[in-house]
N, C-alpha and C positions, 0 to 999 in steps of 0.2 A: 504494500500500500504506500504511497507516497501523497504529499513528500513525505519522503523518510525522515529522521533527523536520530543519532546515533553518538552516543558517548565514549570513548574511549582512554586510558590513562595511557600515559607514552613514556613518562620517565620522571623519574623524582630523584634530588641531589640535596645534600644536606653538606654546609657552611657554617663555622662556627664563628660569630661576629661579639664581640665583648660579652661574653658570658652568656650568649645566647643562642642558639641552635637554629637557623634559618633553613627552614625545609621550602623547596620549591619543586610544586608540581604540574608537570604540563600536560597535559587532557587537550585531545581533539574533538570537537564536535565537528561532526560529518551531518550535510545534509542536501540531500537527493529528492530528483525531481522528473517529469519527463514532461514533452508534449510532443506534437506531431511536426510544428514548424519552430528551428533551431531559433529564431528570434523571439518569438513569443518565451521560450524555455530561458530566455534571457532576463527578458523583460517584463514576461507576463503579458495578458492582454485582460482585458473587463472581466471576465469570470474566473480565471487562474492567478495566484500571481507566481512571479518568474522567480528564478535563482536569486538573484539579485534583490529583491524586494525578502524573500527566505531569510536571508543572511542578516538584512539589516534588521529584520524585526528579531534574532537572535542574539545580535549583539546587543540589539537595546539593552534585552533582554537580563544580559549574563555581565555586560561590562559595569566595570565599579561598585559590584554588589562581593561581599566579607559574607555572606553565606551564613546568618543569623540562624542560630536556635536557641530559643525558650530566651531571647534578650542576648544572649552572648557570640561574639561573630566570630564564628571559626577561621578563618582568613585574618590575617595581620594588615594586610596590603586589599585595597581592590582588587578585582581581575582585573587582572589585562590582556588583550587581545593582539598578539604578537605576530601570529600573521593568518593570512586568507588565503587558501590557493584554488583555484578552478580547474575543474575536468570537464571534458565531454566525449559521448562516445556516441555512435551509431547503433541504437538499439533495437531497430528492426525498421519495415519499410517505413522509410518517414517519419522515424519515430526517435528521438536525442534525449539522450538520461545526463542530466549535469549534477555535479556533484561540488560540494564546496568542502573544504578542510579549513576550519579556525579553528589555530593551535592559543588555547588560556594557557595562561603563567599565575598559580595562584600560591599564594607565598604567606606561610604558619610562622610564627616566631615564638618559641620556647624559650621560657627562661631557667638556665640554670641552676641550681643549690646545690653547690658544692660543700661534702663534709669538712 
């Protein structure tokens, strides 16, 4: 069913900055699309919207949000949205599946107690 839209973790690295443990983890959201004419899959037309229009209401979505629960924000840092890359492919006659990859950088900072 589309469009699709799909989470996935890619890599988490941990730095230790004045007594504090800076975890950063970067997740792709993938999200997929199709229509019959490659511009509309772009842009959308009056009843679909396109790739394009997907993505941005995703970032709205996701960027500068610390990922609150119960009052307390799991995130140190906003997200940030570090890059977007575009696909397309030929998915049968007349038929184009686009796909977008935005890579988040969301970034926890622990604090130390050392004995």
């Amino acid at each position: 069913m589309v469009p699709y839209i799909g989470v996935a973790p890619v890599r988490s690295s941990e730095a230790y900055v004045a007594q504090r443990k800076e975890i950063t983890h970067l997740v792709d959201i993938y999200a997929v699309t199709y229509l019959q004419v490659q511009e509309n899959a772009i842009i959308g037309d009056s009843v679909k919207k396109g790739i394009l229009e997907i993505v941005e209401d995703i970032q709205t979505a996701v960027r500068g949000h610390r990922l609150p629960e119960a009052g307390v924000n799991y995130l140190s840092k906003p997200i940030d949205i570090s890059s977007t890359e575009y696909s397309i492919a030929g998915y049968g006659d007349q038929v184009y599946l686009m796909v977008a990859s935005m890579t988040l950088q969301c970034v926890k900072l622990i604090t130390l107690t050392l004995p």
